[in-house]
N, C-alpha and C positions, 0 to 999 in steps of 0.2 A: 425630311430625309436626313438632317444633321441627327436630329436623334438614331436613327438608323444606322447611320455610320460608328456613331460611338457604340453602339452594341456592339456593332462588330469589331471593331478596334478591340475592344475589352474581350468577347470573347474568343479572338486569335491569340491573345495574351494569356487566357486562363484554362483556356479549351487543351485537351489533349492531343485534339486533331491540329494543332498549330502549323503542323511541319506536313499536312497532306492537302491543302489547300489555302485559297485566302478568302476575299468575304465582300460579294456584289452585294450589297443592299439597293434593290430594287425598288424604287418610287412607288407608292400604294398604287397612286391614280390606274401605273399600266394595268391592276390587277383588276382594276374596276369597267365597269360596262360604259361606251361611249355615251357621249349626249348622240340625240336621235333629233330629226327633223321631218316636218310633212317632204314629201318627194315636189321638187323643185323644175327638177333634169329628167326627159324622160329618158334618153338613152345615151351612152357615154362609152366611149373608149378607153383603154388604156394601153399603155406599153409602155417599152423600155426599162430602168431598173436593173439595166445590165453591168455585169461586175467580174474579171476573170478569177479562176483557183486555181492554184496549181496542184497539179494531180502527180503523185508521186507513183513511179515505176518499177524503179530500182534505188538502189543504195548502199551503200558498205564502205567499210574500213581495211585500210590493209597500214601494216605494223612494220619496220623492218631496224634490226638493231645488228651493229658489226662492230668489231673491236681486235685486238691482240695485244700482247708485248713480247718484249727480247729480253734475252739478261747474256750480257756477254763479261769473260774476266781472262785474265793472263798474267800469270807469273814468268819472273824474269830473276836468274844466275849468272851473278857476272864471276870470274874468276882473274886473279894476274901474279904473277913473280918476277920480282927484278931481284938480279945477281949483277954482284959490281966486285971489286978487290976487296974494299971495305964492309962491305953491307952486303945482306940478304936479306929479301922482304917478300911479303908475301900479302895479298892482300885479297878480300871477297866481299861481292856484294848481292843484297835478295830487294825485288819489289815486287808488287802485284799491283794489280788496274782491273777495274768492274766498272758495269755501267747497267741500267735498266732502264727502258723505256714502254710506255704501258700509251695504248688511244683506245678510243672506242664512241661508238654512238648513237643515237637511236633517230627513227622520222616516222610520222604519223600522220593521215591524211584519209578524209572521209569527202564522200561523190556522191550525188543522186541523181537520179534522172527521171524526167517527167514530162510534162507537159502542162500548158495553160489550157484550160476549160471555159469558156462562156456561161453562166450563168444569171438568172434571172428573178428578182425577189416580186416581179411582177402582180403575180397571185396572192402572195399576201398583201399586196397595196392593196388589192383588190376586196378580198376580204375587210379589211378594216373601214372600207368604203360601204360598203354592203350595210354594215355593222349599226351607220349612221342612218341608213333611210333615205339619205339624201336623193338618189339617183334611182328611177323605176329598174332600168334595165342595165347593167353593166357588161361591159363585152371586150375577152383580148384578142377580136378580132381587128382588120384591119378597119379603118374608120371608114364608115358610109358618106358618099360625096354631098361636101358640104357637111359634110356631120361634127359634133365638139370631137375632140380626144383628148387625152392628158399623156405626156412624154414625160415620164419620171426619171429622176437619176439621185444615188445615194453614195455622198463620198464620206468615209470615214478614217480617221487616223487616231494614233496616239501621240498625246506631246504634253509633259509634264513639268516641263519650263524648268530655266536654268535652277530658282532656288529652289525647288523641291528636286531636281537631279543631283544638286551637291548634296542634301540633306539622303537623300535616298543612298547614296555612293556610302557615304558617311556612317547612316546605322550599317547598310549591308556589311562593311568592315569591321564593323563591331559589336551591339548588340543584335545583329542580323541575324549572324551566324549561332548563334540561339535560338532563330524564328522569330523575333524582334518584327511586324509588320509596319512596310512602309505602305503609301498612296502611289498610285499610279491614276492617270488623269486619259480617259478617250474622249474623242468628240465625233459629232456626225453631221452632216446637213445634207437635208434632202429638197429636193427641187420637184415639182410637177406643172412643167409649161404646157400652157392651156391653147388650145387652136381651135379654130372653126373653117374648114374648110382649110385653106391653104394661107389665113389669117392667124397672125396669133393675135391673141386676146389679154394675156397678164401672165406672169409666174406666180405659182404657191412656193412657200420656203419656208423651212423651220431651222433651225439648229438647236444640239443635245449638246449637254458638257455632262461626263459620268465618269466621277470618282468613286476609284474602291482600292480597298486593302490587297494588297499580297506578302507574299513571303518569300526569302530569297531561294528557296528550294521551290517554288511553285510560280516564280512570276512570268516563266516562259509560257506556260499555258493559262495562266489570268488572262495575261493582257490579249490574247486569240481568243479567247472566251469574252472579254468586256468589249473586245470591237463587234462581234456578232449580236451582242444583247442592244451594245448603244446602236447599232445599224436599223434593230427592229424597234427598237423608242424613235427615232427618226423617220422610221414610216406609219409607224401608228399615228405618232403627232402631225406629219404631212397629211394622212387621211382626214384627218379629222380636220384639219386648219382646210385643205378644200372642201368638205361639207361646209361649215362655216363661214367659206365664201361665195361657195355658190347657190346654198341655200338658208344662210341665216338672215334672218327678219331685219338687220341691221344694213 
């Protein structure tokens, strides 16, 4: 995968599409067909794998900019005469005064509205489970009493640690704003607790680390794109680490 990464490094740098995307290099393995097993399990539950979206409704912007100035000015005639026995005088005088004052301003403000959605990656556990052999019969109904099940759950985030954030900060201020591609880092762990009955039995667990490339004109939509892809390596490697444990020879 490191060689993978450097292709893509290089061709974010040399590519023309620099500035319209950034660059998942996805691990061979996901592209390849699972290990398979004789059928171990005859029949198996599944659920869970639940995760909310927010589902967007509305949204908009509204703009609003105000301002003026003043210009105000005034001239001013003074006039006088003194008369005495000895003297005659006469004397005058001119000023003026101005002034200007100018404000103004602007404000800007974006709303959306929506709502959270429940959904469920359930079915693809399920598939990937299939995939193995492992299990005669797979079912997302509820479990048969006394029956096994599996209760799956998939947490995923991004966090790309203090020194690759200052690094990252760093080109985006300066070779960034060229298309300069930095790393950004997701992770995922995924969990499937095992029951029988109203016993539990053991948990499966995996965790993903997936690094990739973006660009500072495209890293808003990488990283919503690299938490969905590490989300589905996290249930594919879950499916497969339960095959593995409930039906490898080991």
């Amino acid at each position: 995968m490191g060689a993978d990464r450097g292709r893509c490094f290089l061709m974010l740098i040399f590519s023309g599409s620099v500035l319209a995307n950034g660059c998942m290099p996805i691990p061979a393995r996901y592209g390849m067909p699972p290990r398979t097993y004789a059928p171990r399990v005859e029949h198996l539950s599944v659920t869970g794998f639940d995760r909310e979206v927010f589902k967007q409704t509305s949204g908009g912007g509204s703009y609003a900019s105000w301002g003026g100035q003043q210009n105000a000015s005034a001239n001013v005639r003074a006039y006088g005469a003194a008369v005495g026995p000895d003297v005659t005088a006469y004397g005058a005088a001119r000023g003026s005064a101005s002034s200007h004052a100018q404000w103004g301003g602007v404000a800007a403000s974006r709303s959306w509205g929506g709502y959270y959605e429940t959904v469920t990656d359930v079915s693809e556990f399920k598939r990937h489970l299939e995939n193995t052999r492992c299990v005669r019969a797979l079912s997302l109904d509820p479990p048969q009493s006394g029956g096994t099940y599996l209760v799956g759950d998939v947490k995923a985030w991004q966090h790309d640690g203090a020194g690759r954030h200052v690094l990252n900060t760093f080109l985006a201020l300066t070779v960034g704003l060229f298309g300069f591609p930095g790393q950004h880092v997701v992770y995922a762990h995924a969990t499937a607790r095992e029951f029988r009955g109203d016993t539990f039995i053991r948990e499966h667990a995996v965790s993903v680390r997936f690094p990739y490339w973006v660009t500072l004109y495209t890293f808003r939509s990488d990283d919503e794109e690299a938490l969905g892809t590490v989300r589905q390596m996290a249930i594919r490697d879950l499916a497969e680490a339960v095959a593995g444990n409930m039906c490898g020879t080991g």
